[in-house]
N, C-alpha and C positions, 0 to 999 in steps of 0.2 A: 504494500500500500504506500502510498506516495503521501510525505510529508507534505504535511499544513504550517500556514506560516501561526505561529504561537505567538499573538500577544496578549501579555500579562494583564489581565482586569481585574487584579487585586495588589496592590505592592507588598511589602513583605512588614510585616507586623512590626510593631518598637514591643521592644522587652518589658517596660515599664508599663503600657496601659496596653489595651486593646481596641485597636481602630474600627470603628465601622464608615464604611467606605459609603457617598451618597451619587449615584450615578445619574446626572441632571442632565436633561437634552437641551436646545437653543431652538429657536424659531431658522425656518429655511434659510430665511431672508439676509443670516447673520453675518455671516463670511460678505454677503454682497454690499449691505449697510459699512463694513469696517472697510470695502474696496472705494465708497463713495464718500465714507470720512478722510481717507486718505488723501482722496482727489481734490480734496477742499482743502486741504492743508496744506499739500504743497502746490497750489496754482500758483504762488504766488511766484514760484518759481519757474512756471510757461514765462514770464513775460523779461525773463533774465537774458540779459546778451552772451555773446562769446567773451572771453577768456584769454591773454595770454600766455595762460596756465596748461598749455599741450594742447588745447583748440586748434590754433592757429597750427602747430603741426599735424593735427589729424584731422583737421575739417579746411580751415583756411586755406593753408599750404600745402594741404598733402597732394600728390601729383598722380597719387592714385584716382583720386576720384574725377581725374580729366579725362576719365576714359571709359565710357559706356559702351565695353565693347567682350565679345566673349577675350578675343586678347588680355583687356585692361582685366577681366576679372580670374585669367591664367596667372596675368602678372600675382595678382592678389593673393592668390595662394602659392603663389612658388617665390615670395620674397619676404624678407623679413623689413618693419618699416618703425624706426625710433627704438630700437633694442626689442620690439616685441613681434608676436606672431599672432596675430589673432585675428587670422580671414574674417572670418564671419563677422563679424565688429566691424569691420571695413567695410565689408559689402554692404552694410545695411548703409554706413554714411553715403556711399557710391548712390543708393538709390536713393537717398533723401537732399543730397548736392545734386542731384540732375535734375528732382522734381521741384524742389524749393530753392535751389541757389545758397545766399549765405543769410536766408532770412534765419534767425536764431529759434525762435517758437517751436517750428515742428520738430524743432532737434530735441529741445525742451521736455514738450510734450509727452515724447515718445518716450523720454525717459520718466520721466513721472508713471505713463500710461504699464510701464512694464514695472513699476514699483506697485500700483496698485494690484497689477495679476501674482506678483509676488507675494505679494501680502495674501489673497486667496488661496496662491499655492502652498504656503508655508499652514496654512489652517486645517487646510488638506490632509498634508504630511502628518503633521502634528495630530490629528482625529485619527489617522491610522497608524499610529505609532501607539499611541496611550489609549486608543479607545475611548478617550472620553471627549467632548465636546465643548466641555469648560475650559481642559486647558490649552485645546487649539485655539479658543477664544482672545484668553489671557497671551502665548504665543504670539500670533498674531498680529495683535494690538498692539506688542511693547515693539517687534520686529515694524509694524508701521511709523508709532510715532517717534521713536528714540533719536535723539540728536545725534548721535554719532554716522545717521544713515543721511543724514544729509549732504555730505561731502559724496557719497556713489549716485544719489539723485538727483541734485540739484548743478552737476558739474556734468557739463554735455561729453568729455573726455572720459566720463568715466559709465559708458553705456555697457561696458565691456563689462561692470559690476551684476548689471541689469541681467544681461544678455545672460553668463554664464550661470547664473545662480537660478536664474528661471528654468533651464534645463536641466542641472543640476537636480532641483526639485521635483520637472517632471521623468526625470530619469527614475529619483528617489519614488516615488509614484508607482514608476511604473514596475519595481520590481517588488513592491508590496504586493499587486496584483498578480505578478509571476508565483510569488508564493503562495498567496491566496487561490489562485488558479489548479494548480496542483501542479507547477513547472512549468506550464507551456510554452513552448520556444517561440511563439510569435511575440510574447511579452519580453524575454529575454532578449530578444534581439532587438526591441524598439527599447528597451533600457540601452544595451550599449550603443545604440544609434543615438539616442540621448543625448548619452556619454560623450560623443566624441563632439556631435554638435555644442556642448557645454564646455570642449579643448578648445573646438576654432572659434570660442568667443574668449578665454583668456581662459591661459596654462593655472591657471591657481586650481582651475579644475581635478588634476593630477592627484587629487587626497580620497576621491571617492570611493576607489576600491576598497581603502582602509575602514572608509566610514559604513560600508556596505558589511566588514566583518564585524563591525560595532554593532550593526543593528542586529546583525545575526546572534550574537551572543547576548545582547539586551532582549530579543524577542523569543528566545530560547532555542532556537533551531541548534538542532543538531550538527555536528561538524561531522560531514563524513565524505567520500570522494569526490563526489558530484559536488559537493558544496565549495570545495577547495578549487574543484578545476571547473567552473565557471568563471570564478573569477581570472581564471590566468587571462583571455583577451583586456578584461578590465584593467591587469596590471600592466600589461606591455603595451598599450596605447599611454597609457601613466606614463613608461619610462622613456618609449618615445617621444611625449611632448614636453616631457623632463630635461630631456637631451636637447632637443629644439626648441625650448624656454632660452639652455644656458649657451646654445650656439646663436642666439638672438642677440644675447645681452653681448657677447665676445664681440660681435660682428658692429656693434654701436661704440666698442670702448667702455661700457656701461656696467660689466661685471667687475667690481672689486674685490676679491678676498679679505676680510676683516686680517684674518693674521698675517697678511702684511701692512696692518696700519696699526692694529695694536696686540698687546701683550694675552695674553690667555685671561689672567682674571679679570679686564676690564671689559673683554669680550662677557665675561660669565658675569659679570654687574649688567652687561646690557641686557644681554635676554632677560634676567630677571626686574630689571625695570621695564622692558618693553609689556611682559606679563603683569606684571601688577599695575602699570597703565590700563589695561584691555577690563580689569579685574574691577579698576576704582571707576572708571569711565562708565561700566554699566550701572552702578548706582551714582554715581555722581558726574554726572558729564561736565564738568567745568575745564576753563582754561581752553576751550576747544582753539583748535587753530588750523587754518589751510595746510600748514606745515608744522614736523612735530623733526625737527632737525636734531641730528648728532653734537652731541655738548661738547663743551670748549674748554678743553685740558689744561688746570694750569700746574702745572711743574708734573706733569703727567697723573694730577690728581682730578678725579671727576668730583663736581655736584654733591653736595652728601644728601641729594635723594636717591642717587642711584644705590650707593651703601647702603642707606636704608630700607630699599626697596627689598632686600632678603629675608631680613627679620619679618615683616610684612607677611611677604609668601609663605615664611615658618608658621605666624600666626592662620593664617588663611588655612595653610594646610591641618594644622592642629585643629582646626573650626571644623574644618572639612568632615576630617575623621569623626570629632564625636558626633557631630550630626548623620552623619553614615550608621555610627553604630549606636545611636540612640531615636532614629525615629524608622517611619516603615517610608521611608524613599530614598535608602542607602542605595539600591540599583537605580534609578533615575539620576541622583544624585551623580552619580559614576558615570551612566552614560552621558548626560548632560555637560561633562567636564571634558570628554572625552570627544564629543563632538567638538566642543569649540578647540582643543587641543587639535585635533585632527585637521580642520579646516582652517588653523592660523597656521598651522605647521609653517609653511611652505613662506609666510610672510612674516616672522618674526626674527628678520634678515641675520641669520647664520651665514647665509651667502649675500655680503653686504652690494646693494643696488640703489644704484642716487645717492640722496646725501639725506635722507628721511630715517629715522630708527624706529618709529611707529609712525601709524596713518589712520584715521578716522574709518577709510571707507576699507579697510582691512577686517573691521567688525561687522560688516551687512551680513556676509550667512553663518559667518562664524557665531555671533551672539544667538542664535537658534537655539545652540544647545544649551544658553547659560538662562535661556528665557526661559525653556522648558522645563527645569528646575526649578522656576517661580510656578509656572506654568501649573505644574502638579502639586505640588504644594497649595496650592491655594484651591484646586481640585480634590485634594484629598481632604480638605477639613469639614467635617461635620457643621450641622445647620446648630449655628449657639453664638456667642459674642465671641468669640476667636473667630470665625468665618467673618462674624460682620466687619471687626476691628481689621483684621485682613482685607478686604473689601473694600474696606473706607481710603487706606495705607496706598493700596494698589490705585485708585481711583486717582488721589492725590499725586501718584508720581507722573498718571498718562496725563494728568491737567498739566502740570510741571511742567515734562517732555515736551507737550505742544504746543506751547506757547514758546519753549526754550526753540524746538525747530521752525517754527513759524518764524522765530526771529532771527536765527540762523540761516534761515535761507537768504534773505537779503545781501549776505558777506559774498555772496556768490553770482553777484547783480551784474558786473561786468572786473574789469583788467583791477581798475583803482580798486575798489572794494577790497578784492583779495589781496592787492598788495599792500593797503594799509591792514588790513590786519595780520598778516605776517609780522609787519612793522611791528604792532603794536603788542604781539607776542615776542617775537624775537629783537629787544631794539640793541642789544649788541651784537647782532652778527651782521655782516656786509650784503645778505643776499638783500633781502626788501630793498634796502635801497638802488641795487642794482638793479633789480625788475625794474623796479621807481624811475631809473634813468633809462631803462629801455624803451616804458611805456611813454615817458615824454618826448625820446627820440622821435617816437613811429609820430607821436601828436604833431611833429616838430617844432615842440620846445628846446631849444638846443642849450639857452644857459638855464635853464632849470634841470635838464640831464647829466651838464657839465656840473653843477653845486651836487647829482644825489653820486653822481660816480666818486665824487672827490669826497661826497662823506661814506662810501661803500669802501673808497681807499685809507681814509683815515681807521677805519673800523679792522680791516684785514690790509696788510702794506703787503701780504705775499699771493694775492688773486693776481692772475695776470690779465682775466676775461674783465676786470675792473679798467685797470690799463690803458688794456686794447681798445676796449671803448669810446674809453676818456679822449687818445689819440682820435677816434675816429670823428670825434665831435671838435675836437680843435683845430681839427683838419676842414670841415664843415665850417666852421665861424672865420675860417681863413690866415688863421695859425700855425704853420706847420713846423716852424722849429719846436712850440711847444708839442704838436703829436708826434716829432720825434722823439723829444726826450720821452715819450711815455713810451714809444713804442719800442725804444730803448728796454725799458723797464720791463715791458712783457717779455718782449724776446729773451732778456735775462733771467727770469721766471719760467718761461716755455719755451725752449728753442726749435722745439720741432713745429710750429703754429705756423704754416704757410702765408696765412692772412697776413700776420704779423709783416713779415719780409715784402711783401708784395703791396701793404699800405704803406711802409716804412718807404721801398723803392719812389711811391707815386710823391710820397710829400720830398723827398728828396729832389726829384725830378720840377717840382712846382719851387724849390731855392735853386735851382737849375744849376743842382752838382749832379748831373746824367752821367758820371761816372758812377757814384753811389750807388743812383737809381739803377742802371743796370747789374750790379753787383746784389744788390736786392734781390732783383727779379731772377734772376741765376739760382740763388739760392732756392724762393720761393719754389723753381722748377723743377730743380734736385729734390724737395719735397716731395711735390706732388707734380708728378711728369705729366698732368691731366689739367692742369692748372690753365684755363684757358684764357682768362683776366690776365694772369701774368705772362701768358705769352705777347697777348695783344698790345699790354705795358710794356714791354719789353721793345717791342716791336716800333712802338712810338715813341720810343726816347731813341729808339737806332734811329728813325727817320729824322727826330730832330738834330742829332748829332751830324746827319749828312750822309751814314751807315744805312743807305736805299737797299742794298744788294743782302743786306743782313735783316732788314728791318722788313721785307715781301714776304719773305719765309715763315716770321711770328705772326702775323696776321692770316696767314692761309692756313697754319697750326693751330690758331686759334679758332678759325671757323670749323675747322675742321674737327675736331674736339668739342665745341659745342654750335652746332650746325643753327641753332637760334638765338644765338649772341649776335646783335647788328653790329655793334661796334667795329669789329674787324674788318666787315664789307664796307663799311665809308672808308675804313683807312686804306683797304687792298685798293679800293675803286679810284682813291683820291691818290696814290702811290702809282699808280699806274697810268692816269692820266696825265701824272706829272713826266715820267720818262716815254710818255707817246705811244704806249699799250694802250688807246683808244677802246680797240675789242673786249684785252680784258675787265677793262675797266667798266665797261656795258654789261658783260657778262655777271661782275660784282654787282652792277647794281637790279638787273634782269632775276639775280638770286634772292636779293633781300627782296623786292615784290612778291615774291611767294611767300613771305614771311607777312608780309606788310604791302599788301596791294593796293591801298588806300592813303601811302604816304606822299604829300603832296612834294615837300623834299626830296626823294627819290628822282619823279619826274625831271623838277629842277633841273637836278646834275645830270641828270643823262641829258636833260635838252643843251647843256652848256656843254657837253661833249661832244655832241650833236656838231655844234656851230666851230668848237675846235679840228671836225673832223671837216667842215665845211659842207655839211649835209643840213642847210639849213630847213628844210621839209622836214625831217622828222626833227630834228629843233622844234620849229615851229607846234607839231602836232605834239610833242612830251609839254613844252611851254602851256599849251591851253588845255591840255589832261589837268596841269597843274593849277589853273585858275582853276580848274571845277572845281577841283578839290579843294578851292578858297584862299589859293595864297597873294601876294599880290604883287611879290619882286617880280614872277614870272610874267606879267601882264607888264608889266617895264620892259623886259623884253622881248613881248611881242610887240609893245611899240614900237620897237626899237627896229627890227628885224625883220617884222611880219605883216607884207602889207598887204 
């Protein structure tokens, strides 16, 4: 006879009294009520813009989503893009960038919308896990309203949280039924179709087979062949996306190993502060912040919360235990620690990535297991003043919560927002301020970028992305011995930065020491032999120096390397008409039209080549292309020319 899946509808007595267990149902309506209270709490969050918080690289700038094509979505999955891998998260931006553009709402929305099925799905899970209905309820609720889930909600960059945990869940779903079924392989194999769908939405997915032997041993099933080797597909799709997680992050520069930046026990102070963050945040979510950055060692001594944060876990754990061995939710208890253990695994950076040591949206499915522990608890208590006084308790913290993420959401409004409040969690580290001059760059505020870099440099003097910046903007306000000396400064800091060499070349070239500048740009190439800016630079500082015969070569290298760079085509085109390559010269400009068909400057110079080649006809017919296109020097010369 083929095993049933066992879930336990009674937990296991406390030694001290004798529990009677009161099993309460909800009205149908309940799960769909808590999906429409959702939807009201975070609207406020539909009408939030984008982000220069990884937006801008995964909606803005990503280059994947310029391609609505089975190619573009080949590419999709056969690349990895910002150290990660997670097709399916792309694809869906791909279809919301071709239908909406960069309007921010549907981006929004969608994430909201998949918050609210989550909250259903998690109701779901949760009634067929415990049987009961009250604490899918309590579940639920806290997994809705909790502030810590506003950073995976309310951030259009992090859909990926949405995406994976949604299938995750109906994965988790769907193999309750498998057991409940009596095995049948059509349910098993829409579990690991699930599964994999819940990879190509982000690797953190990778924990589930583990959590699948959790439920087996929580639910009673029996460990016997078949039980073991079902899982083995679930596990090697695990260590496959394990592996192309960590060949992700290689391929960005993105994967650091902690033990080469610190010592063994300061590593074992973090994890245990990272866990007692995860631990205090479910009941007290304060201090929240968009970034939860790695602390600032002074004489190689950390924080003394991080030392504190042991004794803490010691007491936690002692709490742990007698409540294990003195009520009847010791196995919930266990499981519920065990889920969240299972599902932070993977993000409680052992394998250090960014510059983050904990993250807000790292507790979205994780806190499941910590919810279901209240969950049951509050389920298992008898109708008397302990249920109500529980009742009342719990009532008070979902008021709390939602007013606390109601008001959280706002942080997440646009670029400022977040980066004042980094700021105003972290005001001695250099990043905020460096966002802060990024954000004013793109505004173009240039001396207000110039004051937050030069206070992002006073704050850390060994950034070089500070720097480089700094240089970049002095260079812009038309300073360039000042962006040298900073760019001095970086390259001293990072000598391998290509950028570096190749901005350092151009302001050199603008004090017009084009011996420098080309010695720059040398470097820059030795760098990066793809560097196609610095060929082109290259290329025009030979031309100014009089170096025609050297200077043809970096501009056809240049185009040729990046085939929608114009800059190289006016210089080939304008080098060429200067030594009486007429043809090629046409040719150059015949190529940027495919680029740029509608540039009225193009015209121009071909008509002015035109008239040096003494072919005043077609002169004459590029000249009046070029009035259409609204310019007016060329109507000078048809005066001129064209009668």
């Amino acid at each position: 006879m083929k095993n049933k899946i066992s879930i336990p509808k009674k937990p296991l007595q406390p030694k001290s009294k004798v529990h009677k267990e009161v099993i309460e149902t909800l009205p149908k309506w309940i799960p769909f009520a808590l999906m429409a209270f959702t939807f009201l709490l975070y609207s406020r969050a539909i009408v939030n813009g984008f982000t220069n918080l990884d937006d801008d690289f995964y909606i803005l700038d990503n280059p994947f989503l310029k391609d609505f094509s089975w190619n573009g979505v080949n590419a999709i999955f056969t690349s990895f893009y910002q150290a990660n891998y997670h097709p399916l998260t792309t694809l869906i931006y791909l279809f919301e960038y071709n239908w909406f553009g960069l309007n921010p709402l549907p981006y929004h929305l969608l994430n909201v919308v998949f918050h609210c099925v989550n909250v259903l799905l998690v109701f779901k899970v949760v009634e067929q896990l415990s049987g009961k209905q009250i604490t899918a309820f309590v579940v639920a609720l806290l997994f809705a309203v909790h502030p810590l889930h506003v950073e995976s909600v309310a951030w259009v960059s992090e859909l990926k949280d949405m995406l994976y945990s949604c299938f995750l869940l109906l994965s988790l779903l769907t193999y309750f039924r498998y057991m409940k079924s009596g095995f049948l392989m059509k349910d098993y194999w829409t579990c690991l179709i699930l599964f994999l769908l819940s990879l190509f939405s982000k690797s953190a997915a990778v924990t589930l087979p583990v959590l699948l032997i959790a439920i087996d041993i929580y639910t009673g099933r029996k460990f016997t062949s078949k039980s073991i080797i079902e899982k083995v597909p679930f596990i090697i799709l695990s260590l496959l996306f394990g592996v192309i997680a960590i060949l992700a992050q290689k391929a960005q520069g993105s994967l650091n190993i902690i033990t080469l930046s610190y010592n063994f026990i300061i590593r074992f102070f973090f994890l245990t502060s990272a866990l007692s963050f995860y631990f205090i945040q479910l009941i007290a979510p304060f201090n929240l912040s968009v970034m939860h950055y790695y602390p600032v060692q002074h004489q190689g001594i950390l924080p003394w919360q991080y030392y504190a944060s042991l004794p803490f876990l010691l007491i936690l754990i002692w709490f742990i235990i007698r409540m294990i061995k003195k009520t009847c939710l010791s196995r919930d208890i266990i499981f519920g620690i065990s889920f969240f253990i299972i599902t932070i695994s993977v993000m409680l950076q052992i394998v250090s990535v960014g510059s983050a040591l904990t993250a807000e949206r790292y507790a979205y499915t994780s806190f499941i297991g910590l919810f279901y522990i209240i969950g049951q608890w509050i389920s298992s208590m008898g109708n008397g003043n302990g249920k109500t006084t529980a009742i009342s308790i719990f009532s008070i913290f979902v008021l709390l919560f939602s007013v606390q993420t109601f008001v959280r959401i706002a942080v997440w409004q646009d670029s400022s927002t977040i980066i004042e409040d980094i700021i105003e969690h972290n005001p001695d580290l250099y990043i905020g301020y460096w966002m802060k001059g990024n954000l004013k760059r793109i505004q173009g505020d240039m001396q207000g970028a110039l004051l937050d870099y030069s206070k992002a440099i006073q704050l850390s003097p060994d950034k070089d992305d500070s720097y480089y910046n700094r240089a970049n903007i002095y260079d812009k306000l038309g300073d360039p011995k000042a962006a040298i000396l900073d760019y001095n400064k970086a390259i001293q800091l990072n000598p391998k930065l290509a950028d570096s060499y190749n901005n350092r070349g151009w302001a050199y070239f603008e004090i017009e020491n084009i011996k420098a500048a080309i010695h720059d740009f040398d470097k820059a190439i030795s760098i990066n032999p793809k560097y196609a800016q610095a060929y082109n630079n290259r290329g025009w500082a030979f031309y100014k120096s009089g170096d025609l015969k050297s200077a043809l070569p970096d501009f056809q290298k240049a185009i040729e390397l990046q085939p929608d760079f114009t800059t190289p085509y006016y210089n080939s085109a304008m080098l060429k008409n200067e030594i009486k390559d007429y043809n090629g010269a046409l040719a150059d400009y015949s190529a940027l039209l495919k680029l740029h068909p509608k540039d009225k400057n193009i015209y121009y110079n071909m008509g002015m080549i035109y008239l040096d080649m003494k072919d005043t006809s077609d002169a004459c017919k590029a000249w009046n292309y070029s009035v259409s296109l609204g310019t007016t020097r060329a109507q000078e010369m048809l005066d001129k020319y064209c009668h």
